[in-house]
mmCIF file as Biopython writes it, N, C-alpha, C and O atoms, coordinates in Angstrom:
data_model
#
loop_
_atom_site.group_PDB
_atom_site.id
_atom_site.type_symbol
_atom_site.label_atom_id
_atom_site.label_alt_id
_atom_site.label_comp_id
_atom_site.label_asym_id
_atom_site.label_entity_id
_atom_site.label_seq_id
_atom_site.pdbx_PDB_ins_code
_atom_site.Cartn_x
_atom_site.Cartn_y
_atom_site.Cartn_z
_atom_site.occupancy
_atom_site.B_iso_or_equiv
_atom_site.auth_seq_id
_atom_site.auth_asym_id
_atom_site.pdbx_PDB_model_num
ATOM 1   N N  . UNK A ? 1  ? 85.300  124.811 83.357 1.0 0.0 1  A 1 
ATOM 2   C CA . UNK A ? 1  ? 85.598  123.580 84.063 1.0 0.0 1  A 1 
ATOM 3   C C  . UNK A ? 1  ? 86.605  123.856 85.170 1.0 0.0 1  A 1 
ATOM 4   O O  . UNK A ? 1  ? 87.631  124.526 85.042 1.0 0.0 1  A 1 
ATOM 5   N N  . UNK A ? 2  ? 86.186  123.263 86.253 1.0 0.0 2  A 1 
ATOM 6   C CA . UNK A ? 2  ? 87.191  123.580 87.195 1.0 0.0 2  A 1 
ATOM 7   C C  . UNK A ? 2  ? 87.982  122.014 87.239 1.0 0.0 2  A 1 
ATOM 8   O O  . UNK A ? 2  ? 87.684  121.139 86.425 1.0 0.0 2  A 1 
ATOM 9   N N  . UNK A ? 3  ? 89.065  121.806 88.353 1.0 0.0 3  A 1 
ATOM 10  C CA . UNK A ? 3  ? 90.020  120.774 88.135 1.0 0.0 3  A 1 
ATOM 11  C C  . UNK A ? 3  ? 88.734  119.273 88.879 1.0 0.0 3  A 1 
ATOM 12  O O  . UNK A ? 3  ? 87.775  119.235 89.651 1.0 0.0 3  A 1 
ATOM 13  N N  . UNK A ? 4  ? 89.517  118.297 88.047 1.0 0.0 4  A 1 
ATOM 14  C CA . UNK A ? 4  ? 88.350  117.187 88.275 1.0 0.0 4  A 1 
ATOM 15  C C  . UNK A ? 4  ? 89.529  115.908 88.656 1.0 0.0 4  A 1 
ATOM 16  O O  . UNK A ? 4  ? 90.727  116.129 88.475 1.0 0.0 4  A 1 
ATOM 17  N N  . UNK A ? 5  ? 89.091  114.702 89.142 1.0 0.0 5  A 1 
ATOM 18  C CA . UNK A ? 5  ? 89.906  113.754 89.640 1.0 0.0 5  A 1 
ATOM 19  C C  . UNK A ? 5  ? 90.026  112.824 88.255 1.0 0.0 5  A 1 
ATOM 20  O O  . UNK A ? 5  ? 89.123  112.492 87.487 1.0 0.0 5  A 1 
ATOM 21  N N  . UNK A ? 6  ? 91.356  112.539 88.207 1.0 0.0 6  A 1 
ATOM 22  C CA . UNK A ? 6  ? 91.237  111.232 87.304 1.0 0.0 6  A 1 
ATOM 23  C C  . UNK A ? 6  ? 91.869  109.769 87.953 1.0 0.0 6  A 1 
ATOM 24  O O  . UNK A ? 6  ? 92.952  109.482 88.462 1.0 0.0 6  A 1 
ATOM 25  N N  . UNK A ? 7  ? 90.492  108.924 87.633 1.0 0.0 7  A 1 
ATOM 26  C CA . UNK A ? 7  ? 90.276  107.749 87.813 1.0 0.0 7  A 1 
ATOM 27  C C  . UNK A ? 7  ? 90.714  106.455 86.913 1.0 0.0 7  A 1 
ATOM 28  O O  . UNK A ? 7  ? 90.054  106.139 85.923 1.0 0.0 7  A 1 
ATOM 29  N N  . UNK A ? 8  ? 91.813  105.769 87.305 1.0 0.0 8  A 1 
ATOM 30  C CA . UNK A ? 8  ? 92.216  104.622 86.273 1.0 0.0 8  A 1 
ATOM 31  C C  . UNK A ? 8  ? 92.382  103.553 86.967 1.0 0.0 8  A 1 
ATOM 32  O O  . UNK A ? 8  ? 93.216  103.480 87.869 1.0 0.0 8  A 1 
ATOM 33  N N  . UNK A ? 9  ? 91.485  102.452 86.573 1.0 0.0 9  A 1 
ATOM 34  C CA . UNK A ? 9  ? 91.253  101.474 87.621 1.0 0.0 9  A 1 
ATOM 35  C C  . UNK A ? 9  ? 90.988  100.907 88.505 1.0 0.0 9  A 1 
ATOM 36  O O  . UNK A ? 9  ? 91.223  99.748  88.846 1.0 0.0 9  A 1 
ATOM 37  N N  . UNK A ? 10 ? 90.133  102.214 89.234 1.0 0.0 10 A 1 
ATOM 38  C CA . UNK A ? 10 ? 89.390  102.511 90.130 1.0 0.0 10 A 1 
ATOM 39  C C  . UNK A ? 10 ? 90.549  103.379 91.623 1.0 0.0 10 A 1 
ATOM 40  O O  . UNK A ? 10 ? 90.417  103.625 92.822 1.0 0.0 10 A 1 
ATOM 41  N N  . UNK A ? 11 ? 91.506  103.543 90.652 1.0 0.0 11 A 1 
ATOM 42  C CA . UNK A ? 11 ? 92.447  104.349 91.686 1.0 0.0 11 A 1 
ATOM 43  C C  . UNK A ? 11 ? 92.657  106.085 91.320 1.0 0.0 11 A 1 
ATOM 44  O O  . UNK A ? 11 ? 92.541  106.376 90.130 1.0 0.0 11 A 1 
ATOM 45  N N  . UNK A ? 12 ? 92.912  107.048 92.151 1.0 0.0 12 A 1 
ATOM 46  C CA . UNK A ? 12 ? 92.595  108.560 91.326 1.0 0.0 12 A 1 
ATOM 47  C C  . UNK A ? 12 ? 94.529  108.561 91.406 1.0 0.0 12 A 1 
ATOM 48  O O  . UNK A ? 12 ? 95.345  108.320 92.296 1.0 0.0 12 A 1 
ATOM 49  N N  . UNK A ? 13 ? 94.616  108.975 89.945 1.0 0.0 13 A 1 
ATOM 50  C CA . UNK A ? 13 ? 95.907  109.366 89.581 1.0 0.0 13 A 1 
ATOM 51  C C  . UNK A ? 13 ? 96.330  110.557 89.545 1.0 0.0 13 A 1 
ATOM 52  O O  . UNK A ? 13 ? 97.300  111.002 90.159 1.0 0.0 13 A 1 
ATOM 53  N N  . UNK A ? 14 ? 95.702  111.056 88.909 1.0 0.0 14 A 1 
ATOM 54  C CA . UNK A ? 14 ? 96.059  112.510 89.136 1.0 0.0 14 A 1 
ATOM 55  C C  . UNK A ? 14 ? 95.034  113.406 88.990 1.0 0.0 14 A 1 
ATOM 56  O O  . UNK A ? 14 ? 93.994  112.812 89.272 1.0 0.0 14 A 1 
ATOM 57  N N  . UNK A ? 15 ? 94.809  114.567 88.682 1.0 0.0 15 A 1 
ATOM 58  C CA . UNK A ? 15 ? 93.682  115.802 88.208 1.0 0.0 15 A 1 
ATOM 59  C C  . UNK A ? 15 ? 93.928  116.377 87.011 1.0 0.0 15 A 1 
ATOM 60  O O  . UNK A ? 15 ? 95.112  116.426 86.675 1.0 0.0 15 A 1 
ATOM 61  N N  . UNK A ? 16 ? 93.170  116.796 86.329 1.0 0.0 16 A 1 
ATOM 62  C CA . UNK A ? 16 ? 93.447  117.527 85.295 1.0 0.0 16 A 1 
ATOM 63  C C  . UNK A ? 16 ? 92.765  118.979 85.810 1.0 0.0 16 A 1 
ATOM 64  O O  . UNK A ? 16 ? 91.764  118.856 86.515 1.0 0.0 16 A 1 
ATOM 65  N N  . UNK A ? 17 ? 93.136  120.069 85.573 1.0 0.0 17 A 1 
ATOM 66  C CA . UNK A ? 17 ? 93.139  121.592 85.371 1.0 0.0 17 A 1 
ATOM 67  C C  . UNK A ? 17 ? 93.005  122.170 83.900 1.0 0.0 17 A 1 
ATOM 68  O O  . UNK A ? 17 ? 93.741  122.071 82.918 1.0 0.0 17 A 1 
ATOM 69  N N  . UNK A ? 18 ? 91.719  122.851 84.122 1.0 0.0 18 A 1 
ATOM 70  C CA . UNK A ? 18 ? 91.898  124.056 83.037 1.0 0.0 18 A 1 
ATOM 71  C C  . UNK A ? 18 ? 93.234  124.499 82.467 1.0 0.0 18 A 1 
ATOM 72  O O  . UNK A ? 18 ? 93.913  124.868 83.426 1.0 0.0 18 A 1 
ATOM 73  N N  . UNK A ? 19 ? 93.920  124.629 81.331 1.0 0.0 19 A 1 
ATOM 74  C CA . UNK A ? 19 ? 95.501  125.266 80.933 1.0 0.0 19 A 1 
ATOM 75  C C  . UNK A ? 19 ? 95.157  125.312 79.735 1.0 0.0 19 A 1 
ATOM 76  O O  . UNK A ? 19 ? 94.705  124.334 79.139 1.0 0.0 19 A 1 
ATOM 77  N N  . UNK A ? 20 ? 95.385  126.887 79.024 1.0 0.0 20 A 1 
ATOM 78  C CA . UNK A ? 20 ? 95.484  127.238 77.725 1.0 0.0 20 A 1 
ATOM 79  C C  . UNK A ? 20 ? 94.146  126.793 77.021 1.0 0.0 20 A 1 
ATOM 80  O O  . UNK A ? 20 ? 94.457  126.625 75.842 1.0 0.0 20 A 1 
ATOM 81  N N  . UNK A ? 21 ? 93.157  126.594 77.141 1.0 0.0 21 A 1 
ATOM 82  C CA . UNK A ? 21 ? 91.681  125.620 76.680 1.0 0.0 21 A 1 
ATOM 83  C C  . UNK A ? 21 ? 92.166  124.324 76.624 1.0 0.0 21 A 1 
ATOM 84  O O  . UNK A ? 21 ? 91.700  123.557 75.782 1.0 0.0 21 A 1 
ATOM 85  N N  . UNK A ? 22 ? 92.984  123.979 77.349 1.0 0.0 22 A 1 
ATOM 86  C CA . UNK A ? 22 ? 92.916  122.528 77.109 1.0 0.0 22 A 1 
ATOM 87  C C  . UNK A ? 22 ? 93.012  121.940 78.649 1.0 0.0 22 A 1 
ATOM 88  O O  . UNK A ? 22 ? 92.755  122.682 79.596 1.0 0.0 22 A 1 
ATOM 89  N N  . UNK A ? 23 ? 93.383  120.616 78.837 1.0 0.0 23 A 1 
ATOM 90  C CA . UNK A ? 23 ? 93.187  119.781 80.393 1.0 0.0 23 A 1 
ATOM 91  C C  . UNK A ? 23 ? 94.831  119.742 80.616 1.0 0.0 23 A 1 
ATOM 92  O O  . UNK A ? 23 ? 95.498  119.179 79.748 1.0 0.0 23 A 1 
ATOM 93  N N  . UNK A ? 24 ? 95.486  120.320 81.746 1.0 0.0 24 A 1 
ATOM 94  C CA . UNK A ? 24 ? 96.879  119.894 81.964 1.0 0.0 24 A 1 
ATOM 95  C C  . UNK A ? 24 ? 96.593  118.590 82.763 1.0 0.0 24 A 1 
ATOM 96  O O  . UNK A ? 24 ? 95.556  118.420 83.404 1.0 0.0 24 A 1 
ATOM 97  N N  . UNK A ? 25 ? 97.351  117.910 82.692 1.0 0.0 25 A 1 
ATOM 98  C CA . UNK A ? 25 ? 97.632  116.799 83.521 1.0 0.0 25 A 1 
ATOM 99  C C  . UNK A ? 25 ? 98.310  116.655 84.833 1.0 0.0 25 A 1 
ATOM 100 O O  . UNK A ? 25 ? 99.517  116.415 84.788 1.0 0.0 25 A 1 
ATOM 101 N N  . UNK A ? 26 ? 97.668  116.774 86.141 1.0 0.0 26 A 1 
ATOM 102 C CA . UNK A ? 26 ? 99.334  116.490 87.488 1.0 0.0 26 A 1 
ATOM 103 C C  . UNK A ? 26 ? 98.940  115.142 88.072 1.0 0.0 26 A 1 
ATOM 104 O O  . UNK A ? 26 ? 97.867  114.663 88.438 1.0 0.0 26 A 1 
ATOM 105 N N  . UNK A ? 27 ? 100.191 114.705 88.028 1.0 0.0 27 A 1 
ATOM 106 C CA . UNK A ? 27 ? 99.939  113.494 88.772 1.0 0.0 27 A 1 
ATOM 107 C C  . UNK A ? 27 ? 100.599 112.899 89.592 1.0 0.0 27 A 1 
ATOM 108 O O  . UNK A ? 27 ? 101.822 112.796 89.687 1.0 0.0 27 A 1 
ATOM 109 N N  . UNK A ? 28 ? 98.936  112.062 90.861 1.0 0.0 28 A 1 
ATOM 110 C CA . UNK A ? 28 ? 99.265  111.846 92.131 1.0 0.0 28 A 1 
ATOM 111 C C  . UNK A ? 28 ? 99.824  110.742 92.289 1.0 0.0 28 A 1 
ATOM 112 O O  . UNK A ? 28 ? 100.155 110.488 93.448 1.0 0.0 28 A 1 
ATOM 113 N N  . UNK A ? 29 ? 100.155 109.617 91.125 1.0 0.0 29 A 1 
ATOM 114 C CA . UNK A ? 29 ? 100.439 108.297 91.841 1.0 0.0 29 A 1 
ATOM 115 C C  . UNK A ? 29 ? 102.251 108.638 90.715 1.0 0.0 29 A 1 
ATOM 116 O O  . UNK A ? 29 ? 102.454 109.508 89.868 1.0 0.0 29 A 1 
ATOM 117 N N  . UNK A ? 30 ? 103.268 107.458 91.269 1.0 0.0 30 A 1 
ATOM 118 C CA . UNK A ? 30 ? 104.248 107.691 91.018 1.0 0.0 30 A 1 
ATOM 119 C C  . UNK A ? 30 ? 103.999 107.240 89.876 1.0 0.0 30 A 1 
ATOM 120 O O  . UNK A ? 30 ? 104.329 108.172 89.142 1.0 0.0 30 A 1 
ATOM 121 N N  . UNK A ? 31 ? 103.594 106.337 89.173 1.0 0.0 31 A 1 
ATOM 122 C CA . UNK A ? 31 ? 103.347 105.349 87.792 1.0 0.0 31 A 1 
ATOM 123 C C  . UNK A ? 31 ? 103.053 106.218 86.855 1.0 0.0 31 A 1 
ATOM 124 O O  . UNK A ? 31 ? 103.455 105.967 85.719 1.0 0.0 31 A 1 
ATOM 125 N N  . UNK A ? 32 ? 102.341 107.353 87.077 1.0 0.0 32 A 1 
ATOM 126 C CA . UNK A ? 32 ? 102.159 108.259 85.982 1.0 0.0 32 A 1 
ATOM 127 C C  . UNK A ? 32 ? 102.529 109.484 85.742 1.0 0.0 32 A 1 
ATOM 128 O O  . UNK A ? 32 ? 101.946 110.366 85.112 1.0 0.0 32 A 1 
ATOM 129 N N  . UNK A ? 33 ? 103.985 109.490 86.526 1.0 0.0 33 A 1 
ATOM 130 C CA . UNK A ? 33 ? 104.238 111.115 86.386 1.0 0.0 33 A 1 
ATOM 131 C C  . UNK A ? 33 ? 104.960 111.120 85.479 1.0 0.0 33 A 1 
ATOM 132 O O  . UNK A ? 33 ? 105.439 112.244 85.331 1.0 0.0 33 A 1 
ATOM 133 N N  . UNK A ? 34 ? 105.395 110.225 84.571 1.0 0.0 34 A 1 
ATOM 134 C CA . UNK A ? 34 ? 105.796 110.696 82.717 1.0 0.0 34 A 1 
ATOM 135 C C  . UNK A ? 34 ? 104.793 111.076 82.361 1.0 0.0 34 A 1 
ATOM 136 O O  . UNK A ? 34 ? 105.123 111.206 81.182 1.0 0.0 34 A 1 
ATOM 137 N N  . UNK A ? 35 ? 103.550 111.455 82.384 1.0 0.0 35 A 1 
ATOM 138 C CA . UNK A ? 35 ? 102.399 112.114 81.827 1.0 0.0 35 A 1 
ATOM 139 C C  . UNK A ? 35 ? 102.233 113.711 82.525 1.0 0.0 35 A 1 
ATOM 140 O O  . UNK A ? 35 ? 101.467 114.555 82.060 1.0 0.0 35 A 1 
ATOM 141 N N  . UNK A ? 36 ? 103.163 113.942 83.797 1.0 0.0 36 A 1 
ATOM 142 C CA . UNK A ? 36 ? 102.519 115.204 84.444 1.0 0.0 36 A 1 
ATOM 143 C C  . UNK A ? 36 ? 102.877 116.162 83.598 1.0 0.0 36 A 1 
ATOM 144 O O  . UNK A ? 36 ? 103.920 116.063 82.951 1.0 0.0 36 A 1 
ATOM 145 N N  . UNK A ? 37 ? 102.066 117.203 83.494 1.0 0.0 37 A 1 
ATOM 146 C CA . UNK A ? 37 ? 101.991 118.276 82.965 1.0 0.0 37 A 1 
ATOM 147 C C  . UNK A ? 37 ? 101.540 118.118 82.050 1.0 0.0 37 A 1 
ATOM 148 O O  . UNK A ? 37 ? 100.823 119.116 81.972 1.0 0.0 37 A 1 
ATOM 149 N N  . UNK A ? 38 ? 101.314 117.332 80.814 1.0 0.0 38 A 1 
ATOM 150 C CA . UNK A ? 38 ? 101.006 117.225 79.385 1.0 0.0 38 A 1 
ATOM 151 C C  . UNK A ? 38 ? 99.696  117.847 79.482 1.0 0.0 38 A 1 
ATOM 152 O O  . UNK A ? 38 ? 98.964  117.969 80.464 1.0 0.0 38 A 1 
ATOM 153 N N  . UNK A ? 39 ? 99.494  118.326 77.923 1.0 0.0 39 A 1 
ATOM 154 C CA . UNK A ? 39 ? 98.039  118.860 77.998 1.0 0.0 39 A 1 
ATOM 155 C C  . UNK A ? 39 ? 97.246  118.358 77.034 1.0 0.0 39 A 1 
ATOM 156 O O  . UNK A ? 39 ? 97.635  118.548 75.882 1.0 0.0 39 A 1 
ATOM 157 N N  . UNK A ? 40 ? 96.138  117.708 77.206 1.0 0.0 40 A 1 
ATOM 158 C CA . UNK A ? 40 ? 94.797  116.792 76.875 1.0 0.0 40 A 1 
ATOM 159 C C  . UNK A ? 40 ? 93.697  117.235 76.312 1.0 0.0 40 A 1 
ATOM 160 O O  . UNK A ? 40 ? 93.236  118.046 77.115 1.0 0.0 40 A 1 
ATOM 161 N N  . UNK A ? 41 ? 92.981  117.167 75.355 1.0 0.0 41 A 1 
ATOM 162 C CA . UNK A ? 41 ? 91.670  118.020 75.023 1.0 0.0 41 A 1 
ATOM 163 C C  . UNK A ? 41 ? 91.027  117.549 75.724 1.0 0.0 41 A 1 
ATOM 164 O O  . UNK A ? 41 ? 90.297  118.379 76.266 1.0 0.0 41 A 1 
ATOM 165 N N  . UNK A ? 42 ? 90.774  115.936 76.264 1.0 0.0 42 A 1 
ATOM 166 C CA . UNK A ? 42 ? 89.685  115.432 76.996 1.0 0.0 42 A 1 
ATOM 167 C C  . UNK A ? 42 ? 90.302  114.851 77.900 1.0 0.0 42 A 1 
ATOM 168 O O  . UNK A ? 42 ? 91.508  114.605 77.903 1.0 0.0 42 A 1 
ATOM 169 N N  . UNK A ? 43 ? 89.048  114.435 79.225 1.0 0.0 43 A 1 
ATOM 170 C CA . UNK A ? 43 ? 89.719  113.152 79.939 1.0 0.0 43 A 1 
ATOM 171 C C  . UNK A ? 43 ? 89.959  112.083 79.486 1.0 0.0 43 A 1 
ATOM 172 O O  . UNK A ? 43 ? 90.858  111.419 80.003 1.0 0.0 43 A 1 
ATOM 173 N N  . UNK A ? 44 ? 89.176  111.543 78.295 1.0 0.0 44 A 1 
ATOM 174 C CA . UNK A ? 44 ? 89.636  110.544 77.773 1.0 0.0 44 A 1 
ATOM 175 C C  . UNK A ? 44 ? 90.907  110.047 76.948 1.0 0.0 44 A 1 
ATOM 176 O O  . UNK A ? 44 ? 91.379  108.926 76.757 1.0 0.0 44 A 1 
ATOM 177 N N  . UNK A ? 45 ? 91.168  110.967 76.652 1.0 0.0 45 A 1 
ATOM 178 C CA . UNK A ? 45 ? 92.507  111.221 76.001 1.0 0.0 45 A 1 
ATOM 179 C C  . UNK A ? 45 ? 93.482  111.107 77.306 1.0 0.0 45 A 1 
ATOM 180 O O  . UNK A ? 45 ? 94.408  110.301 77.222 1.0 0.0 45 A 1 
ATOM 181 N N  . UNK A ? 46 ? 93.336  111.839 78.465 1.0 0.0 46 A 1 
ATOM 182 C CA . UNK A ? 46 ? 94.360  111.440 79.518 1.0 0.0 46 A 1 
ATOM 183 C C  . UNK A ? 46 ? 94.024  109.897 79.666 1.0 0.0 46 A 1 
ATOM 184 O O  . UNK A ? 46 ? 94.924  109.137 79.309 1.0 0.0 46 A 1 
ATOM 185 N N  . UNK A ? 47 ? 93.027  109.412 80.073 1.0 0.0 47 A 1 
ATOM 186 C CA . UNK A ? 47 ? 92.789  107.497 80.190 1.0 0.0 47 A 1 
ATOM 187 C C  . UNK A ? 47 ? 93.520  106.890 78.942 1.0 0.0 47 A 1 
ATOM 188 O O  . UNK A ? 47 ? 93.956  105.790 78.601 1.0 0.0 47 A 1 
ATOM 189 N N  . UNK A ? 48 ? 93.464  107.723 78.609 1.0 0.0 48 A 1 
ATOM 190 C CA . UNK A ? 48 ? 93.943  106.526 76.856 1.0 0.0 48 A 1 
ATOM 191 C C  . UNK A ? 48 ? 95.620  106.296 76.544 1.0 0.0 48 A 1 
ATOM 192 O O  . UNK A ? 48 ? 96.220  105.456 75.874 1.0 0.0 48 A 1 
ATOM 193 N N  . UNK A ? 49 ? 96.197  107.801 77.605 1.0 0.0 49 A 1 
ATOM 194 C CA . UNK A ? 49 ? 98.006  107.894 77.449 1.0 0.0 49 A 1 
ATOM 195 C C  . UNK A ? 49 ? 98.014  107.425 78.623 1.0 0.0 49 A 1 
ATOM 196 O O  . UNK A ? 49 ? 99.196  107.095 78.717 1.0 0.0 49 A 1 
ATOM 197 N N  . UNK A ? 50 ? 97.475  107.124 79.718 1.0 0.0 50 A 1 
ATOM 198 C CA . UNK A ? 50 ? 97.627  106.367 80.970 1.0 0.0 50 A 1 
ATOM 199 C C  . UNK A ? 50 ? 97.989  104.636 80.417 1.0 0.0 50 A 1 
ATOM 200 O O  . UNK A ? 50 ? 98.828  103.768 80.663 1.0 0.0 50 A 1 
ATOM 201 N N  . UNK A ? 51 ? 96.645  104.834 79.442 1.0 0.0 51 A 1 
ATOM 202 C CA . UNK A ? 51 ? 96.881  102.924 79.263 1.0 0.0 51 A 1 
ATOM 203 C C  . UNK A ? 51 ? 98.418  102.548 78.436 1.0 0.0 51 A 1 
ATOM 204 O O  . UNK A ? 51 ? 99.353  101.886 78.886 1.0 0.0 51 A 1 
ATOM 205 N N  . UNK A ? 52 ? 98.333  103.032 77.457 1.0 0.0 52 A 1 
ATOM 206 C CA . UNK A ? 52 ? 99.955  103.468 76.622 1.0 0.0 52 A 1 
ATOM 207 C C  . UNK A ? 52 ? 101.204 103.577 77.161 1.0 0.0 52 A 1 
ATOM 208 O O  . UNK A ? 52 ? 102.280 103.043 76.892 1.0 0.0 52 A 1 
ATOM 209 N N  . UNK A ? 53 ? 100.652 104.826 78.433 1.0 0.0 53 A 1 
ATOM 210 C CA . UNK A ? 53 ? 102.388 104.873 79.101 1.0 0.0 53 A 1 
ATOM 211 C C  . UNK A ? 53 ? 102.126 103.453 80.229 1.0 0.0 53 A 1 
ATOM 212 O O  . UNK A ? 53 ? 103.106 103.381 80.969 1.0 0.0 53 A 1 
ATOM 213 N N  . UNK A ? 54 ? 101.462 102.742 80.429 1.0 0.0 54 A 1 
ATOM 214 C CA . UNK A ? 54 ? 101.729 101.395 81.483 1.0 0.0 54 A 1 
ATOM 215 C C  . UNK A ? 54 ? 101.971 100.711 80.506 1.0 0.0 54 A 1 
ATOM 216 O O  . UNK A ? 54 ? 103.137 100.342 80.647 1.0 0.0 54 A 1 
ATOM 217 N N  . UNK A ? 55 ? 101.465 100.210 79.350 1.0 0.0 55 A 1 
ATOM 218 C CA . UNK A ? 55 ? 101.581 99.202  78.552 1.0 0.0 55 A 1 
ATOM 219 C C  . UNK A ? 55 ? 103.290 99.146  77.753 1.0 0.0 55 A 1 
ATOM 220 O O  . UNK A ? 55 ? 103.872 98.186  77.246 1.0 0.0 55 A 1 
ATOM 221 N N  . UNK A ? 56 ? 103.633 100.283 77.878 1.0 0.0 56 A 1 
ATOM 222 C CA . UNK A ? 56 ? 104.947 100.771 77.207 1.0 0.0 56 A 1 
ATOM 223 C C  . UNK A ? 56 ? 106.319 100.264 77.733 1.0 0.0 56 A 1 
ATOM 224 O O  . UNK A ? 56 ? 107.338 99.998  77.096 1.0 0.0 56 A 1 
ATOM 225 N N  . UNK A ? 57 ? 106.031 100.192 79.274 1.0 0.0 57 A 1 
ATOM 226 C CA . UNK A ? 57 ? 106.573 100.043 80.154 1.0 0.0 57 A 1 
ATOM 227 C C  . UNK A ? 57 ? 107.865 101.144 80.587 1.0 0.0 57 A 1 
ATOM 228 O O  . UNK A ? 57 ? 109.053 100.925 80.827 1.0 0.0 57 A 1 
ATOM 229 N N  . UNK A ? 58 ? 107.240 102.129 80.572 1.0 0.0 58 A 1 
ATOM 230 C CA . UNK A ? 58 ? 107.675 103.051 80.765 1.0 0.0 58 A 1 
ATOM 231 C C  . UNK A ? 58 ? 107.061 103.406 82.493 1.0 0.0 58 A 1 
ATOM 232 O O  . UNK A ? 58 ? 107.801 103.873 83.359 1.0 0.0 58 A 1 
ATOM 233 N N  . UNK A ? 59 ? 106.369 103.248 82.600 1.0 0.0 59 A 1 
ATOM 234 C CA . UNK A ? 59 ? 106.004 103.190 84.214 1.0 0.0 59 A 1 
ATOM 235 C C  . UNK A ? 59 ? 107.139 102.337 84.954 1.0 0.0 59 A 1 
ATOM 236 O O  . UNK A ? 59 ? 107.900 101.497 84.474 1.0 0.0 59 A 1 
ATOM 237 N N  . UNK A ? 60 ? 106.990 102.945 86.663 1.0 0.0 60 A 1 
ATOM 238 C CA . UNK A ? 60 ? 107.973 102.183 87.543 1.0 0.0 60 A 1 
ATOM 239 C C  . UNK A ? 60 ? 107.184 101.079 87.783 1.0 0.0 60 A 1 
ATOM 240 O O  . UNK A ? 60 ? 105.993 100.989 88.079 1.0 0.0 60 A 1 
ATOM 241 N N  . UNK A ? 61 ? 108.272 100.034 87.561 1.0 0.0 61 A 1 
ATOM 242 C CA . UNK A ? 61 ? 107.838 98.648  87.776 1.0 0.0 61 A 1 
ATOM 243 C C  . UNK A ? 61 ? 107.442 98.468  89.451 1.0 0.0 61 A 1 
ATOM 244 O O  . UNK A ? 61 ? 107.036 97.349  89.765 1.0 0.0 61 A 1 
ATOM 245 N N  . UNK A ? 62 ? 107.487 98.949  89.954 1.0 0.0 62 A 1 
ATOM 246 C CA . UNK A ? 62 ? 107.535 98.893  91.462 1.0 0.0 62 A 1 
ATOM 247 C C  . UNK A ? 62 ? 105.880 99.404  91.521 1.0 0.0 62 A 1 
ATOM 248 O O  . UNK A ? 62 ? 105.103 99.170  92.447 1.0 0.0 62 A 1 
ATOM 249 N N  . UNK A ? 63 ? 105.676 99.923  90.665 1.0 0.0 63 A 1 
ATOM 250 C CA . UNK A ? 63 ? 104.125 100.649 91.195 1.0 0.0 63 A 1 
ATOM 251 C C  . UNK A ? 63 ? 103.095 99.912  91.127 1.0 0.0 63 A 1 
ATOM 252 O O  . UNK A ? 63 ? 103.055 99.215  90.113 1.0 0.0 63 A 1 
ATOM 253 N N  . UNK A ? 64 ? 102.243 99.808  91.837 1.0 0.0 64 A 1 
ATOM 254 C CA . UNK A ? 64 ? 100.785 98.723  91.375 1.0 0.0 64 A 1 
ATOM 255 C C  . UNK A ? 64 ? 100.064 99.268  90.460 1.0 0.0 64 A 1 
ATOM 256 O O  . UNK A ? 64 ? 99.926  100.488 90.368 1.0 0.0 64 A 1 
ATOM 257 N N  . UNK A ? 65 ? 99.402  98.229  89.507 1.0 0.0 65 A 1 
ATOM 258 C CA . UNK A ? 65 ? 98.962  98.246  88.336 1.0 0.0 65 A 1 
ATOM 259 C C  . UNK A ? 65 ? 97.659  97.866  88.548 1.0 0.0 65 A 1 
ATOM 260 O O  . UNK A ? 65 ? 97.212  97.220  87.600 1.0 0.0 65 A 1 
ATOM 261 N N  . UNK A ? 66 ? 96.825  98.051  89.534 1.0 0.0 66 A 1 
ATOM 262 C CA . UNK A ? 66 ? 95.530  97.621  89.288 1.0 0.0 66 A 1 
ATOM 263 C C  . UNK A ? 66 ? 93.928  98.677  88.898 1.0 0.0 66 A 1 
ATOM 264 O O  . UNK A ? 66 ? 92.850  98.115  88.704 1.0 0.0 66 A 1 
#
């Protein structure tokens, strides 16, 4: 697998990359860079700590949420 876009809400947040057999996480929007670097077995698993870390409110309130 090479690096692929991730899509949440119809906005691309960040990419995930090949790391160690698993998906690292970098990310492009400010709302989700408490997630950069973490590493993911799936993309879905990155969509699923995307929804968690907004719902947590751990995201910057300043960022759009759509």
């Amino acid at each position: 697998m090479e690096r692929q876009a991730v899509i949440f809400n119809g906005q691309e947040v960040g990419i995930v990359v090949p790391s160690e057999n698993r998906l690292k996480f970098i990310a492009v929007r400010f709302h989700v860079i408490g997630l950069d670097n973490r590493l993911f077995d799936t993309v879905t698993d990155v969509r699923r700590a995307i929804t968690e870390h907004l719902a947590s409110g751990r995201a910057s309130p300043a960022a759009p949420l759509h």
